[in-house]
C-alpha positions as CSV (number, residue, x, y, z in Angstrom):
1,X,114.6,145.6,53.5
2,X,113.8,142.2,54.8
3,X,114.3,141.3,58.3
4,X,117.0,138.8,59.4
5,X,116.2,137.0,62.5
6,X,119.2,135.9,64.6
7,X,118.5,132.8,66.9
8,X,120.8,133.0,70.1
9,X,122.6,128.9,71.0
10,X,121.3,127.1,73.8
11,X,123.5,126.3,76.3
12,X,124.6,122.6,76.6
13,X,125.5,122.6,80.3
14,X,121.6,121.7,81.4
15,X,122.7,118.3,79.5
16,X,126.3,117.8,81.1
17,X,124.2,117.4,84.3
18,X,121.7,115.3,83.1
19,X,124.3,113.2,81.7
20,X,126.6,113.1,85.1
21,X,123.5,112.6,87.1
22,X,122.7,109.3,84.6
23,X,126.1,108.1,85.0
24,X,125.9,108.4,88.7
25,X,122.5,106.4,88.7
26,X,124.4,103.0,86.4
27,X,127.0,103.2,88.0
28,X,125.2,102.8,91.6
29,X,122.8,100.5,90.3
30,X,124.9,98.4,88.3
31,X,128.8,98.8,89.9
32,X,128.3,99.5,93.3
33,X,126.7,95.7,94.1
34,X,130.4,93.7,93.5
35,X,132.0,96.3,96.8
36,X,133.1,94.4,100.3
37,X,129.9,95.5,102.8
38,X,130.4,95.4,106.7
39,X,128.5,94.2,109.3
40,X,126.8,95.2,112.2
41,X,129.6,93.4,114.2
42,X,132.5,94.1,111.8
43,X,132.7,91.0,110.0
44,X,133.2,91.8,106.1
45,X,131.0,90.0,103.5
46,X,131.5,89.9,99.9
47,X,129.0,89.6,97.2
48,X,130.4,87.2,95.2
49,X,128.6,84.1,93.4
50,X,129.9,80.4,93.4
51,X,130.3,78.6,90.6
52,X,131.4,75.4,92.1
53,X,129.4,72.0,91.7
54,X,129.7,70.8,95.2
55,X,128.4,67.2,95.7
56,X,128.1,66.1,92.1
């Protein structure tokens, strides 16, 4: 008789991880820049950019 060799699945939660941790690195690179910061003294700043042409 020949022998049948039964491979068992690998389990996909090792890439669920990875894949949350990767998410959680964009979205703090790439989303986290446009939120109101605070100052030492309280005063809140936003990050935005100006597109007006003052002066021209």
């Amino acid at each position: 008789m020949a022998e049948i060799k039964i491979e068992k699945k690998k389990p996909i939660w090792p890439w669920i991880v990875a894949l949350l941790l990767i998410a959680g690195i964009l979205y703090y690179v790439f989303l986290r820049d446009n939120e109101v910061q605070t100052t030492n003294n309280g005063v809140e700043i936003e990050n935005t950019t100006s597109t007006d042409s003052i002066g021209n």
